[in-house]
N, C-alpha and C positions, 0 to 999 in steps of 0.2 A: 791784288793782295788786300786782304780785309778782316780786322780782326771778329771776332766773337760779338754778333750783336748786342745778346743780351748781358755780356761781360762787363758791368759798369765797374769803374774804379775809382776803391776807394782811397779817403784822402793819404794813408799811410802806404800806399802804393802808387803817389802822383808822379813818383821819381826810378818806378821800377819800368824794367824791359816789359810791353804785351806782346806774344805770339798772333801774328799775321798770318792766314793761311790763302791760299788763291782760292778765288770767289768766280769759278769759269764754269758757268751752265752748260749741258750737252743734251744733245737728245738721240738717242738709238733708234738708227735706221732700220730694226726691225719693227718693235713694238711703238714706235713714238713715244715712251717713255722720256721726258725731260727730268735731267737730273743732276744731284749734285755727287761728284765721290763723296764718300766717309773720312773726312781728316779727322774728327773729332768724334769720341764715341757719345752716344747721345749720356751716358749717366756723367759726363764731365760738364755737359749743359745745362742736365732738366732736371738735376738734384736738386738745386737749389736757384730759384729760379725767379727772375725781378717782375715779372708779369703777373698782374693781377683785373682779371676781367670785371669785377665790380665796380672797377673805380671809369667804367663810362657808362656813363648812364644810357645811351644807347644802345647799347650791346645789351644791358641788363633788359632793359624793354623787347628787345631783337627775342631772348630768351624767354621771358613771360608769353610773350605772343604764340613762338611755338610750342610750349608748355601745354596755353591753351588748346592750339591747334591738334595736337596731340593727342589731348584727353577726349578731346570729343571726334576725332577722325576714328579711334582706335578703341574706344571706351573702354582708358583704362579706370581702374578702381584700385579698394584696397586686397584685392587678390591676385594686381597684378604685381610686375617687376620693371625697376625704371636700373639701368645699371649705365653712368657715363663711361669714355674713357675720356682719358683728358679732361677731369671734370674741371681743374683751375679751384678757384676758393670758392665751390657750391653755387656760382651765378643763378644756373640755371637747373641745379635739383632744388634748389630750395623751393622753386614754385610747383612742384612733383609735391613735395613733403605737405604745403603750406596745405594742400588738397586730401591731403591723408594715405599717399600712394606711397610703398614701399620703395627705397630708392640704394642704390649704393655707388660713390663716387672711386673710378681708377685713377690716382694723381699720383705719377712720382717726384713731382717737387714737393718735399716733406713741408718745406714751409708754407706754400700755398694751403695743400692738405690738411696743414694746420688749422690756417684761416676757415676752409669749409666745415670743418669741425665745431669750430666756436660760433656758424652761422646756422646748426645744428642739421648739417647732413653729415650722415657719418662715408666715411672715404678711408681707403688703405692708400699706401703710400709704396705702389709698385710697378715697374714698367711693366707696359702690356705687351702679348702675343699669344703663339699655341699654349705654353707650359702654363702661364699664368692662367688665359679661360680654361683651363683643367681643372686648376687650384679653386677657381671661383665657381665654377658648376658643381664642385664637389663642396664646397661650404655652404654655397647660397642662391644653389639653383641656374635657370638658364632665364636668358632678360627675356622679355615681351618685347619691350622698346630698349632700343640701343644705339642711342646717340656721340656721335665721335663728332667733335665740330673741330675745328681746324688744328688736327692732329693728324689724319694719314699723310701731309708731306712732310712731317715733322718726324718719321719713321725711316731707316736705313734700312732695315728689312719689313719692305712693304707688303710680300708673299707670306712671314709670318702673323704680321700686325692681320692682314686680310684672312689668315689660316684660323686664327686666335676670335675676330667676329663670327665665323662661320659655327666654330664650338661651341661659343657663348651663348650664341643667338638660338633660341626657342623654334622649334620646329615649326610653327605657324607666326614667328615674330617678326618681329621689323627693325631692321639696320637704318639710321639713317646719317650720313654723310655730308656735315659743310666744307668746302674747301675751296682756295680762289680757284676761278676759272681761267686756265693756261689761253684761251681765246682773250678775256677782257684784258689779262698782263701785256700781250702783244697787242693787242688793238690799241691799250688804254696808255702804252710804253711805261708800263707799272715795274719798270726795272729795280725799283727802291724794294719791293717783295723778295727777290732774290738774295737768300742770306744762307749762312752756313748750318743754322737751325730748321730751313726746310731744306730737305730735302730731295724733294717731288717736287713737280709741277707738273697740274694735272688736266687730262683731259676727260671727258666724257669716252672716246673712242680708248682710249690707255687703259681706266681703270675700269673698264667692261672686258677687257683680258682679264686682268687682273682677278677680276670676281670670278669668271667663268671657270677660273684655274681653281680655285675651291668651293665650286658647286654655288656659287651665289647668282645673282640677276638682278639687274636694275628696273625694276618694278614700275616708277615714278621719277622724277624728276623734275626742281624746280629752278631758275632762276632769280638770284636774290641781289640786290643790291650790298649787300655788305662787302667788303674790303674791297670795294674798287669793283665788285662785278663777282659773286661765287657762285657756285653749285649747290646743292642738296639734293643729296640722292636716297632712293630710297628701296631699298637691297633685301630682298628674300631669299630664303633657300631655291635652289631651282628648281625643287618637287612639291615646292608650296604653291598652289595653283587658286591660292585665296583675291591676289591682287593681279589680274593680268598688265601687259606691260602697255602705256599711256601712249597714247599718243604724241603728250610731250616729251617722250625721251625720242622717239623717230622725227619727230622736228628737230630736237638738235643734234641726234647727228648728223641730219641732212646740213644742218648750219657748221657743223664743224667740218664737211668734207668741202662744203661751196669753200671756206677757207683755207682751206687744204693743211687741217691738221691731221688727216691718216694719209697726210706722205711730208716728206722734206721740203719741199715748195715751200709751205706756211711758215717754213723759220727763215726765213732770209731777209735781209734787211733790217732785223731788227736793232745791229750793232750800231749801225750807223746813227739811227734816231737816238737810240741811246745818249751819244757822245754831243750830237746836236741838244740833246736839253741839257747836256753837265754844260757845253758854254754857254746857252740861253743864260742859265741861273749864276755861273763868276761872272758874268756881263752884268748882271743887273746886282750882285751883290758886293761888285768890284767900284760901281758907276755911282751905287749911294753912297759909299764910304769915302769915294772921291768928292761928294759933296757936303761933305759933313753930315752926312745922315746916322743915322743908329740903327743896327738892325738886331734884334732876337728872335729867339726860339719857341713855341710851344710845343711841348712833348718831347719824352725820351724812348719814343718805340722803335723796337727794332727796325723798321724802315728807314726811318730817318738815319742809324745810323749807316747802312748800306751808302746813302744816297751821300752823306758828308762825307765820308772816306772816298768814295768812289772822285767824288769831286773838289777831295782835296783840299775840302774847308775847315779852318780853324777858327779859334778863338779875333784874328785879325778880321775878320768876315762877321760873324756870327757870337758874339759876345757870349752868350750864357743862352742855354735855356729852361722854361717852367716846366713842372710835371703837377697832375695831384696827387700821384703815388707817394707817401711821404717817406719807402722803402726806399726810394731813388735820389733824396733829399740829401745834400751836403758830397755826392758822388760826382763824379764826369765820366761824359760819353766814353764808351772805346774807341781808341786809336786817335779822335780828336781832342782828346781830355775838354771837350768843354763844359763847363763848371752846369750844373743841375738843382736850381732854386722853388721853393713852392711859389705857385700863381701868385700868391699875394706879391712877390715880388713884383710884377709889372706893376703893379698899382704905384708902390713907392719911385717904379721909374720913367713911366710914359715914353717909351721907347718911342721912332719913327713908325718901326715898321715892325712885325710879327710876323717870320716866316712859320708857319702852320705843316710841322711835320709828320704827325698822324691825318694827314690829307682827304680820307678818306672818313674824318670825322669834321668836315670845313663847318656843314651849318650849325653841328654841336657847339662848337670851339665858337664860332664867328657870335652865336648869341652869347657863351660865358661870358665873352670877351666885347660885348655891347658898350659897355660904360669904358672902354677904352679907346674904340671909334668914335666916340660923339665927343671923345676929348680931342680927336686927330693922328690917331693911331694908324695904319693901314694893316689890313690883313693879306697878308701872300701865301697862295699856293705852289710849291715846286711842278708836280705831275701834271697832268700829262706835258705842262709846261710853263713858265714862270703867269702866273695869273693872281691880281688884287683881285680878291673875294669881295663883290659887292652887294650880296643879299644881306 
């Protein structure tokens, strides 16, 4: 049972009830589909919404990169069409715009969509699927490029979300697709991913049904390091015969079948590991506090709090922790209420030790965080298992 990731609560709610819902992954033994049910509808989540992708500067550069990449793979200009979904606050149209290429961002968190607004991409503020790319063909055309970054596990009805790119997308255009890869989560025991706001969990062999079912094709495919290990796919119409299909997409599915993710075999085992790093981590977070040590937080992403609830840790463990979002600032986690301070807090407190819960951003975080180690600070990573960060 695990509440609302993104759910952070505020201070005039530290004394109310939060809804708990079970946090139990499946995967369907037809399609390999891994999935979560529907407790919660997505517009009670992603209306108003604590996540704001600017605020890492790695991810902002992850996005310029393939901005770049983009415009010269596909040569877009100013006659083409750049349409996100999931645009977040403009991270990654802005550098669309900065180039002079027409853009328009899909956000249904009105307040995010705000934020892109004022970094001047313009964005509407509506969930995406079939009905809406109707709406948006019929006002502003069909995209060239059509970028969804880590949005399709983030969809309850993934058959619409997938029906809704195929409309949108330009008869000789280009879909392209980031999302973790369901391989690096079991490989990498990235159990801290798993939250009530994705989902999916996907694989290359799943979401090639998926496309097939509304005439799309995975053209390309790349492997990326971001969140632990993802995908980027890259999805044409099936009668668009402009980009034949890579090579590297029959490499990896040859590497997802050696793992045996198009049958049940490849999910086994993984509970167990699981349960082995929740007591790695109260072992070592039980053993400092036993010695008078101090430990904090950086970051309030939604993984983290998967990973705190799962393992049962409060405020007697794990003190507070920092964020730079300052939308997060004066809040606490869900379900742990632990209190949520800006960085500069560490400074005024030289903790022990800094457990580092966006994990997947260690060497970002480990250099902010430079003038705190040469004080005697230690850095810890949770995943794939209790590890001091020593670069």
């Amino acid at each position: 049972m695990s509440p609302l990731c993104e759910s952070f609560v505020p201070p005039e709610r530290f004394d109310a009830m939060e809804p708990f819902y079970p946090l139990h992954v499946r995967v369907c033994d037809h399609c390999l589909l891994v999935q979560l049910p529907e407790y919660v509808a997505p517009d009670e989540i992603f209306t108003e919404y604590a996540y704001f992708s600017a605020y890492s500067d790695s991810w902002v550069e992850h996005a310029r990169r393939y901005a770049e990449a983009m415009i010269e793979r596909y040569d877009l200009g100013p006659r083409s069409r750049v349409v996100e979904i999931a645009s977040n606050d403009g991270y990654l149209l802005q550098h669309f715009v900065a180039r002079g290429i027409p853009v328009l961002g899909v956000e249904p968190a009105r307040n995010v969509a705000e934020a892109a607004r004022e970094r001047g991409v313009p964005s509407v503020s509506v969930f995406f699927g079939a009905a809406t790319a109707r709406d948006l063909v019929e006002e502003h055309g069909h995209a060239d490029l059509l970028p969804a970054n880590n949005v399709l596990a983030h969809v309850p009805d993934i058959n619409d979300f997938v029906e809704g790119l195929a409309i949108l997308l330009a008869p000789h255009g280009v879909a392209t697709l980031e999302f973790p890869h369901l391989l690096r989560l079991i490989e990498g025991n990235q159990f801290d991913t798993i939250y009530h706001e994705h989902y999916s969990y996907l694989s290359l062999h799943a979401v090639e049904q998926i496309f097939a079912a509304h005439g799309l094709r995975v053209a390309d495919v790349e492997e990326l390091p971001t969140h632990g290990g993802s995908l980027r796919l890259y999805a044409r119409h099936g009668a668009d015969a402009l980009e034949p299909e890579s090579q590297r997409v029959r490499v990896l599915r040859d590497l997802e079948h050696e793992h045996g993710l198009d049958r049940l075999d490849g999910y086994h085992g993984f509970r167990p590991r699981v349960e082995a790093t929740k007591r790695r981590l109260l072992d070592f977070l039980i053993s400092a506090r036993d010695a008078g040590r101090r430990v904090v937080g950086y970051g309030a992403p939604g993984k983290g709090n998967t990973l705190l609830n799962f393992c049962g840790i409060r405020t007697d463990l794990l003190e507070y922790t920092v964020d730079r979002n300052p939308y997060k600032h004066g809040l606490a986690l869900p379900g742990t209420r632990i209190p949520i301070h800006p960085p500069e807090h560490l400074d005024e407190d030289a903790p022990d030790f800094v457990l580092i819960l966006p994990w997947n951003l260690r060497d970002e975080i480990a250099a902010q965080l430079r003038h705190l180690r040469d004080g005697g600070t230690q850095l810890i990573v949770p995943i794939p298992s209790v590890e001091v960060v020593s670069t």
